[in-house]
C-alpha positions as CSV (number, residue, x, y, z in Angstrom):
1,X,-256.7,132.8,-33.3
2,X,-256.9,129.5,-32.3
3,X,-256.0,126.1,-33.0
4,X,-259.5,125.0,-33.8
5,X,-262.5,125.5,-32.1
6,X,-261.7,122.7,-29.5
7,X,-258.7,125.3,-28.2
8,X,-261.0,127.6,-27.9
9,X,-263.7,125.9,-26.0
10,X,-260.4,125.0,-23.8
11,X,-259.5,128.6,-23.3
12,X,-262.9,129.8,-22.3
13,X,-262.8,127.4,-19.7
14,X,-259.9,127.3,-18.2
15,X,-260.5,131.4,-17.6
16,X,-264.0,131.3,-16.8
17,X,-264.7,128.0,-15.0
18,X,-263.7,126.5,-11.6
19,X,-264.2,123.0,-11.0
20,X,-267.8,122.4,-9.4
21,X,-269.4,125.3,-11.5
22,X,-272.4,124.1,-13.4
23,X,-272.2,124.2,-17.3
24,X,-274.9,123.6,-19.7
25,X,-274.6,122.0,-22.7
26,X,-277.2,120.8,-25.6
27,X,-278.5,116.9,-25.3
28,X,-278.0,115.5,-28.0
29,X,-274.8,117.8,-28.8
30,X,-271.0,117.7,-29.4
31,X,-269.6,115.0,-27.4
32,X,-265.8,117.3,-27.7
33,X,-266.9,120.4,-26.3
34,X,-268.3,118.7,-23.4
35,X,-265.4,116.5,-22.6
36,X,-263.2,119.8,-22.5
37,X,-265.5,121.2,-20.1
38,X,-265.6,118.0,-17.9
39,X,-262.1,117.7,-17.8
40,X,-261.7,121.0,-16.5
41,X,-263.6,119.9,-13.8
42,X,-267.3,121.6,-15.0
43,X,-270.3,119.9,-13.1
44,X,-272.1,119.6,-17.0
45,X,-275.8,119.4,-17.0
46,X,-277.1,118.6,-20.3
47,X,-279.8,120.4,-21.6
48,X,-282.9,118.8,-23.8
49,X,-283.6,120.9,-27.6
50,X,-286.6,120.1,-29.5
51,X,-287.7,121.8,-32.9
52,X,-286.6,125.5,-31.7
53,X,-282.8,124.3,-30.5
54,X,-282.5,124.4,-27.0
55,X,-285.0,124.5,-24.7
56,X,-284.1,127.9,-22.8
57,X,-287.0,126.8,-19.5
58,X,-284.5,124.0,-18.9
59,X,-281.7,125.5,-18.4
60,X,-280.6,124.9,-14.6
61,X,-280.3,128.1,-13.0
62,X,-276.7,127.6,-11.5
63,X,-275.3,127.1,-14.8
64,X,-272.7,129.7,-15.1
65,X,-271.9,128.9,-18.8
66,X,-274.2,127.7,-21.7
67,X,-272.8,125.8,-25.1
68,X,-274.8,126.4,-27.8
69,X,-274.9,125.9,-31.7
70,X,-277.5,128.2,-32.8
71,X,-276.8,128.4,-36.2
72,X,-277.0,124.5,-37.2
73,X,-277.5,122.7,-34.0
74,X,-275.5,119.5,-33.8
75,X,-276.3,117.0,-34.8
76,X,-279.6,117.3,-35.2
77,X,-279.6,120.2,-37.5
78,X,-282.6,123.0,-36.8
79,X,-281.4,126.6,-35.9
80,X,-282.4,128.0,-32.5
81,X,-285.8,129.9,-33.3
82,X,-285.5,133.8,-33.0
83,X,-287.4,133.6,-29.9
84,X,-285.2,131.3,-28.3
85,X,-282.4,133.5,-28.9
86,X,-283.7,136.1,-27.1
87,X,-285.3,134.1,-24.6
88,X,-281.2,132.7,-23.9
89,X,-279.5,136.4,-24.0
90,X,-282.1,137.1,-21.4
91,X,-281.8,134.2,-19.3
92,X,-277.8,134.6,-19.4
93,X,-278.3,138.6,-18.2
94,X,-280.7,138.0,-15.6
95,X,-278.3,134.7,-14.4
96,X,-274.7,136.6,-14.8
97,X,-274.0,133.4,-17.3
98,X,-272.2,133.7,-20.5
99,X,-272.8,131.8,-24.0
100,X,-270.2,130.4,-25.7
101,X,-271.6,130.4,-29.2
102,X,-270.7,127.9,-31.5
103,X,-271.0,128.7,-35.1
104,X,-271.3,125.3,-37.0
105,X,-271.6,125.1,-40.3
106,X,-273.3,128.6,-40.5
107,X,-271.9,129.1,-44.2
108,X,-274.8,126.2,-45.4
109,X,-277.9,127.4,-44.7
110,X,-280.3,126.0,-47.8
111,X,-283.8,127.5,-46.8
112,X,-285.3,130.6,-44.5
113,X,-283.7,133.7,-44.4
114,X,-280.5,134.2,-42.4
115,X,-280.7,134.4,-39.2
116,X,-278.3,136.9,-37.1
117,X,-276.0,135.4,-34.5
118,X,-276.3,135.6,-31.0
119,X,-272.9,137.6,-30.7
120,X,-274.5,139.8,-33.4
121,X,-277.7,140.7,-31.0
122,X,-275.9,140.2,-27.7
123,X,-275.9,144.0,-26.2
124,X,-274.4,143.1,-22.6
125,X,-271.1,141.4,-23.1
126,X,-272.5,137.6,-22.7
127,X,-271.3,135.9,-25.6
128,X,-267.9,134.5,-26.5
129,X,-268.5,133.8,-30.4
130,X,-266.0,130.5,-31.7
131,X,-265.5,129.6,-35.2
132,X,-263.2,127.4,-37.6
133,X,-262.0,126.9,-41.2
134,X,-262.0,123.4,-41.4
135,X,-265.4,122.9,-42.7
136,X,-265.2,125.3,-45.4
137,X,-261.6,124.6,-45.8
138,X,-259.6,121.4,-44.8
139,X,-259.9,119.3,-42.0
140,X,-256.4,119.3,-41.4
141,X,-256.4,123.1,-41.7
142,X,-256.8,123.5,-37.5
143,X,-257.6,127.0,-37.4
144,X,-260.1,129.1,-35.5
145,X,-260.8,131.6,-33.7
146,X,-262.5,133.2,-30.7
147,X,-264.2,136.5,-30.1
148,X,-264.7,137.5,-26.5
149,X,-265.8,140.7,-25.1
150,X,-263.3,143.2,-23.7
151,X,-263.4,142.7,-20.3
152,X,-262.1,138.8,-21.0
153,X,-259.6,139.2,-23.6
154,X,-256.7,140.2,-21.7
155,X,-257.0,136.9,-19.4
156,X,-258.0,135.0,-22.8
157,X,-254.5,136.1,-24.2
158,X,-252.6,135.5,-21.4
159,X,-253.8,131.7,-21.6
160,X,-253.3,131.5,-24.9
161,X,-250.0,132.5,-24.6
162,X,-249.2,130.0,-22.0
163,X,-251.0,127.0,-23.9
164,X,-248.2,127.6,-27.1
165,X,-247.6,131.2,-27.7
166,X,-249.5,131.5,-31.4
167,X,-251.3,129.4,-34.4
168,X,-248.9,128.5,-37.3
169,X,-248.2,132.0,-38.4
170,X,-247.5,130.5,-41.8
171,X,-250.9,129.2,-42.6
172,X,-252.5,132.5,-40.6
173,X,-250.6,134.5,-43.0
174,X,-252.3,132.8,-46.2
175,X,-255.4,132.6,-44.9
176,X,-255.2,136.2,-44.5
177,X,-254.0,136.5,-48.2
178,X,-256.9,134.3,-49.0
179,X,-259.8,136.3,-47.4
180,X,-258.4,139.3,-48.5
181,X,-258.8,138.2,-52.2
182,X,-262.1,137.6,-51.8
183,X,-261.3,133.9,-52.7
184,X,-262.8,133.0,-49.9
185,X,-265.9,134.4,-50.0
186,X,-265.7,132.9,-53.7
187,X,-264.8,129.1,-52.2
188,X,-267.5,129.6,-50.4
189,X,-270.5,130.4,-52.6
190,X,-269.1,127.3,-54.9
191,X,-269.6,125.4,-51.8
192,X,-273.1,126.6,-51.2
193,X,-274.1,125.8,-55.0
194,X,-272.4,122.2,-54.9
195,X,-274.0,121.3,-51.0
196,X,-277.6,122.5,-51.6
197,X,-277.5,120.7,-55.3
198,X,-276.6,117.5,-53.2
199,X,-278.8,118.2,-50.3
200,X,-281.7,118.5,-52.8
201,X,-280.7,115.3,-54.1
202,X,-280.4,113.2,-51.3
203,X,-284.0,114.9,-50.1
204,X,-285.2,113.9,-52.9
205,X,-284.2,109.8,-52.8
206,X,-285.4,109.9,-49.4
207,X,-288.4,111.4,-49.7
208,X,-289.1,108.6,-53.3
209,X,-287.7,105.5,-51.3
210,X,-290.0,106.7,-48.2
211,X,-293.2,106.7,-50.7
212,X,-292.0,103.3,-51.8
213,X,-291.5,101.9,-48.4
214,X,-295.5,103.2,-47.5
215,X,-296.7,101.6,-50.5
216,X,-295.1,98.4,-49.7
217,X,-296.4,98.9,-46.0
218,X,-299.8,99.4,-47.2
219,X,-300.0,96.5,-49.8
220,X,-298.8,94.3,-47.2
221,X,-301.6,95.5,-44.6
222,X,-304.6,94.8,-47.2
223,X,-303.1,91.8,-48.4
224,X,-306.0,88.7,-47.4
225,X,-304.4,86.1,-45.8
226,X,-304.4,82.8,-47.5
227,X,-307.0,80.4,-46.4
228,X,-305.4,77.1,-47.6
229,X,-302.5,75.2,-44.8
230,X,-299.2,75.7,-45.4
């Protein structure tokens, strides 16, 4: 457990990175995550993502970590495409890189089926999977969490401990209460129903004021222009 994901992304790189070490990260992406690895003294090499999510072919080949947010890709939005997701566990084996997987906003998918994380289809160890509560929660709620394979957790833990021992053990505990309830889960299929009935709204107005704003456009291009002075 962590305090947010931004602990997180600080943990994985104060184990795993030394300061020179390339790290890749998606362009446009989340400004926070990359200032932790720059402060940490990461050379960061931003990475360019198109309709797919990130573009796995342009991925330097010193990186020795990749940030990613295959599920909802910020801020832009798409999910990395199922062959990019192979195409990046691939790349990471074949480089001895890891992914630190960040997994925005997963719970608010609207349309496609689900699409299984990277940690989920990761067979070789390569994925350090980071998650929070405050989007389905509270902001102010800063818990996370990180799941790392075996081989790192015991120097994982060790930093953790020296960063400030634990997470409020008093908001872990009903969190725990929570999820075991199955409130959660509950919370969170409210959430769904209220986000994708304002998502289809908002779609909706766009899509009417865009018609509006062609027919305008058009009118104005065949409109004759007067013949008479001003």
């Amino acid at each position: 457990m962590t305090n947010g994901a931004q602990q997180a992304f600080d943990l994985v790189g104060r184990v795993l990175i030394e300061p020179g070490d390339c790290v890749a990260v998606e362009e446009p992406g989340d400004p926070p995550a990359r200032q932790v690895f720059q402060s940490l003294g990461a050379h960061v090499v931003p990475v360019p993502v198109d309709a797919e999510g990130l573009d796995v072919r342009a991925l330097p080949g010193s990186a020795r970590l990749v940030y990613v947010t295959p599920s909802h890709q910020f801020p832009l939005g798409m999910p990395l495409s199922p062959a990019r997701r192979g195409a990046l566990l691939d790349w990471a084996k074949q480089r001895d890189a890891v992914i630190v997987e960040d997994d925005y906003d997963s719970e608010f998918r609207f349309g496609g089926r689900p699409l299984e994380t990277l940690h989920g289809l990761d067979r070789s160890g390569r994925i350090l999977y980071v998650g929070s509560f405050s989007k389905v929660m509270l902001p102010t709620l800063r818990l996370g969490f990180l799941i790392a394979p075996p081989s790192l957790q015991r120097e994982l833990r060790q930093a953790r401990r020296l960063m400030d021992l634990h997470s409020p053990l008093v908001e872990q505990a009903a969190l725990a209460r929570f999820i075991d309830s199955g409130m959660l889960a509950r919370h969170i299929r409210k959430l769904r129903r209220d986000y994708e009935e304002r998502h289809a709204r908002i779609t909706e107005g766009l899509t009417r004021t865009g018609s509006r704003s062609c027919l305008r456009s058009r009118g104005c291009t065949s409109a004759r222009p007067s013949s008479g002075a001003a």
